[in-house]
N, C-alpha and C positions, 0 to 999 in steps of 0.2 A: 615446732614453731609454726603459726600461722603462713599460710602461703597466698598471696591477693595480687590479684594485676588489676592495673589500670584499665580505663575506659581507652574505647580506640574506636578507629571506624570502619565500620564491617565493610565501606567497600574499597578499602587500600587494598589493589590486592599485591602489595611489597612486604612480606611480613617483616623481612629486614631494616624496615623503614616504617614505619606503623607511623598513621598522623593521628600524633597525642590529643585530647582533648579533657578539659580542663573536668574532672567532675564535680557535680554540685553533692554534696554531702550535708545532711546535720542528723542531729540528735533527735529522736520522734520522742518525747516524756511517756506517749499511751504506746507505745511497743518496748521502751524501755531499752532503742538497740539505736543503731547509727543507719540511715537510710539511705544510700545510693542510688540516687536517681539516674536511669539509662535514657538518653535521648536518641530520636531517631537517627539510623548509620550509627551507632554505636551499639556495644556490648562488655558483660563485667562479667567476672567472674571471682569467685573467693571461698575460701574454708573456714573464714572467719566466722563462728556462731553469734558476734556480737552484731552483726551485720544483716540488714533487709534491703533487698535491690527493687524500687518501687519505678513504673514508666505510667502512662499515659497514654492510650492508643487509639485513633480514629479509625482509618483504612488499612492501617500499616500493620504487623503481623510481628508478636512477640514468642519467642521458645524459653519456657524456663526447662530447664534441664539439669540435671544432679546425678552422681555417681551415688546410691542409695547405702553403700557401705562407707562409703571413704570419708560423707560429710562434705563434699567439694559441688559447688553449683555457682551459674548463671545465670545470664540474658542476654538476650539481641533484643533489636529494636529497628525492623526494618521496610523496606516495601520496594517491588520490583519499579526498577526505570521508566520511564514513558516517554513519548515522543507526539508531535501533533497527529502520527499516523496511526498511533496504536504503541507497541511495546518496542521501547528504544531498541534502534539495532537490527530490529528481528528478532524471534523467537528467540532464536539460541541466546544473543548477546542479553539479553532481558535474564533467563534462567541460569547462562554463568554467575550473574551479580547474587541471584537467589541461594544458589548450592553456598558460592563464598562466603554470604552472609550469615548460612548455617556452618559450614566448613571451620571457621574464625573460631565460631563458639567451643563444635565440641571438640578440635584441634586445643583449646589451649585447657579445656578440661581435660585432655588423654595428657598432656604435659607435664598436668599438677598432679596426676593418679588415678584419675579416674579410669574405671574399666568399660570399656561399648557395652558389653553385655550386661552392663549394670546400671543404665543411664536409665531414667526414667525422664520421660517427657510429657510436659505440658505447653498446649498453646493456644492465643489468646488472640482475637482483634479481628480484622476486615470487616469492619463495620461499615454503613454506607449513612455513612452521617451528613453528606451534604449531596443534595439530590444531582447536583452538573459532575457529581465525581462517582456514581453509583456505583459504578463498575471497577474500580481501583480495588477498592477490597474486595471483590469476587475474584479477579482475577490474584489477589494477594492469596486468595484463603487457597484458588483450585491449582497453586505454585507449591503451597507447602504441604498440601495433602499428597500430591505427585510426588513429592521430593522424599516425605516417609514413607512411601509405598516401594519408590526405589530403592532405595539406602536400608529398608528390611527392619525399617525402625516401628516401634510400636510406640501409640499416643495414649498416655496413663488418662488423661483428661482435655479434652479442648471445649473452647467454648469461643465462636467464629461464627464473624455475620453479622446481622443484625442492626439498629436504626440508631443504635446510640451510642458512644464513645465509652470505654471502659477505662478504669485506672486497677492499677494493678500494682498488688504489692507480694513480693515473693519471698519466704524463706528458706534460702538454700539448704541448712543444716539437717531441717525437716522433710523439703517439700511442701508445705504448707502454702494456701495462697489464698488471698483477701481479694475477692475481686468485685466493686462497685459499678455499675454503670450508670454513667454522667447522666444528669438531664441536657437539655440542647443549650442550655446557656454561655457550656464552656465550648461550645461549638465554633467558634469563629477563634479561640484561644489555640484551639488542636490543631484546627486546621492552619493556622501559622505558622507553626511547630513544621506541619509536617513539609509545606510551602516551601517555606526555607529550607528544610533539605530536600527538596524537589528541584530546587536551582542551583544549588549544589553536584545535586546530578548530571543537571545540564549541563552545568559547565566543564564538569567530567568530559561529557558525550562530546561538546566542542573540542577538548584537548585530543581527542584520538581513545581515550577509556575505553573497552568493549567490542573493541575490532580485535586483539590478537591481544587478549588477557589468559593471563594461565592462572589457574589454581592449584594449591598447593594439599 
């Protein structure tokens, strides 16, 4: 039997309580499979072969990831906190939210079967697509290069950086991945996207979020 969970947001960190979030799904006719779109603070996972998880990425920092035996794979869709000083919190409270955001992922693929030592990773984005934000994705890209260097994880392919937005379309069952990069048009589109869960953060940071957060 097919095994698929929902989208959720990578920075609850209650996994008991996960805040559901609705996904947008259709049918793509030129891939000939159902498309799941992951937005930012979110992540999907599924073993479904009929299934492609496609995002959209400005500064923000996506991991597809797949168990290469089992057929089971995701995505995130994410980027560390900020604050008018620099990195909400401080360091640490900034890279808790990053580890989680990877943590979420490959946690709920060891769930459905996946093996660590089988996981194959690819990752995508910190682009600096609008010149008052340059540094957003650099600091996205120099979180999750740190974070696979720790964790002992090995990257099959990334591709991070750079002046233009990418969209991304992933196939878990293969590994396979379609990756086009935007012209600047859809620029002020991404960046809204990603805006809005950038106040979403905040409003996090105001409730107390990142001062005495645990990961699981």
């Amino acid at each position: 039997m097919d095994k698929v969970t929902g989208s959720r947001y990578a920075d609850d960190l209650d996994p008991e309580h996960p805040q559901e979030s609705p996904l947008h799904s259709y049918f793509d006719p030129k891939l000939k499979r159902t498309a799941v779109k992951v937005r930012p603070g979110t992540h999907y996972v599924t073993s479904r072969q009929s299934e492609v998880i496609v995002t959209t990425l400005g500064s923000c920092i996506s991991a597809c990831i797949r168990d290469t035996a089992a057929g089971i794979g995701g995505m995130n869709h994410f980027m560390l906190p900020e604050s008018e000083t620099g990195l909400w919190g401080g360091a640490s409270a900034a890279l808790r939210y990053g580890n989680h955001a990877m943590e979420v992922l490959i946690n709920d693929l060891l769930k459905m079967g996946a093996a660590r030592n089988r996981l194959e990773i690819k990752l995508f984005g910190g682009g600096s697509v609008v010149k008052s934000l340059s540094d957003v994705g650099e600091r996205n890209i120099k979180f999750i290069l740190r974070y696979m260097k720790n964790e002992h994880l090995a990257t099959a392919v990334q591709h991070l950086g750079g002046k233009q937005a990418r969209s991304i379309c992933y196939f878990p069952d293969s590994g396979r991945v379609r990756m086009k990069l935007l012209d600047h048009s859809r620029d002020n589109e991404i960046l809204a996207d990603e805006n809005a869960f950038g106040s979403k953060l905040s409003e996090r940071k105001k409730s107390g979020f990142g001062n005495d957060a645990e990961l699981f």
